[in-house]
TILOLO-787502 format. One line per field, with one value per residue (C-alpha): residue number from 0; x, y, z. Coordinates in Angstrom, 1 decimal. Layout:
N
seq <- c(NUM, ...) .
x <- c(X, ...) .
y <- c(Y, ...) .
z <- c(Z, ...) .
% end
This chain:
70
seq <- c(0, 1, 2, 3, 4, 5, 6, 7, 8, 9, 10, 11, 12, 13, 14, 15, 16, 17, 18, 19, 20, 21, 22, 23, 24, 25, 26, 27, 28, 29, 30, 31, 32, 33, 34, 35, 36, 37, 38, 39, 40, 41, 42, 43, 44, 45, 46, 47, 48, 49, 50, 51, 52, 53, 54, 55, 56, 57, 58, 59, 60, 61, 62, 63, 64, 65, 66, 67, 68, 69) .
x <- c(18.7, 18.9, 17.9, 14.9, 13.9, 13.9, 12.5, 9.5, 9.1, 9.2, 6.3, 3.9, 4.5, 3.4, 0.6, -0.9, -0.8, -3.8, -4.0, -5.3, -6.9, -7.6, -7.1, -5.5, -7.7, -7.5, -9.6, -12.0, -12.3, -9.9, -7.2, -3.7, -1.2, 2.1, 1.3, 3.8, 2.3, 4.1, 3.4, 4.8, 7.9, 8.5, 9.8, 7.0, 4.7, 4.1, 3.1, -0.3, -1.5, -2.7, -6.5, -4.3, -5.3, -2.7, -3.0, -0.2, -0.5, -0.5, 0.6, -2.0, -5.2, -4.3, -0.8, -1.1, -0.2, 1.7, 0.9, 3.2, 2.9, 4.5) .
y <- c(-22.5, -18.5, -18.0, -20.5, -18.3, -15.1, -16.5, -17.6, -14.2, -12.3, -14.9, -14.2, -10.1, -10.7, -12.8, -10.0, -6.9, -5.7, -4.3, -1.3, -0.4, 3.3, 5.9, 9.6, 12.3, 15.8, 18.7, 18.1, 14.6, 12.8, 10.6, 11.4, 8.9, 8.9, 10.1, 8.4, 6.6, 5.5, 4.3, 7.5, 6.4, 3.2, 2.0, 0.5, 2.1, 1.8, 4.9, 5.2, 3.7, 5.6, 6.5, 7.2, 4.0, 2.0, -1.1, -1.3, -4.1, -1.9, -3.6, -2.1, -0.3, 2.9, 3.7, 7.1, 6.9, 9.8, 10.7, 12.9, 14.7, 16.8) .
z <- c(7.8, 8.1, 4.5, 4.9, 7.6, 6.2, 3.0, 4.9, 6.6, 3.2, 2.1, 4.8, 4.5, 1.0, 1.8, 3.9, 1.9, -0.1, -3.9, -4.4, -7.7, -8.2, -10.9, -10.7, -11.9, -12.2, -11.5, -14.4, -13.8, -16.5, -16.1, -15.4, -17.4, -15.9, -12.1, -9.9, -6.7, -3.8, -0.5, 1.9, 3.8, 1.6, -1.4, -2.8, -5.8, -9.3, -12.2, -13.8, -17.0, -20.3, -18.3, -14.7, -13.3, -11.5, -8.7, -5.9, -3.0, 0.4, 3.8, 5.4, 4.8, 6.8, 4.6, 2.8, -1.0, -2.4, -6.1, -8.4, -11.7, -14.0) .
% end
């Protein structure tokens, strides 16, 4: 019964976030490939794609991404 429970719980937090589709660009305006992007303060993110663009599903619309290159 506990595991049916918390299943159910982890269902409707994922129900509820949002994707986010964006891309990483630099100062002249191109893509950064590889950028790392994560939600601050969680666990959650994903890296960018070839043309920097990456999607990540949010909790809520007011979390602050953090993006990281080398």
């Amino acid at each position: 019964m506990i595991a049916i429970l918390l299943w159910s719980g982890l269902q409707i937090a994922i129900a509820q976030s949002k994707p986010v589709k964006k891309q990483v660009l630099d100062e002249k305006g191109e893509g950064i490939p590889g950028a790392s992007v994560t939600i601050k303060g969680g666990t959650a993110g994903t890296v960018t794609d070839i043309d920097g663009n990456f999607s990540l599903n949010v909790p809520d619309e007011s979390e602050i991404l953090v993006i990281s290159a080398i």
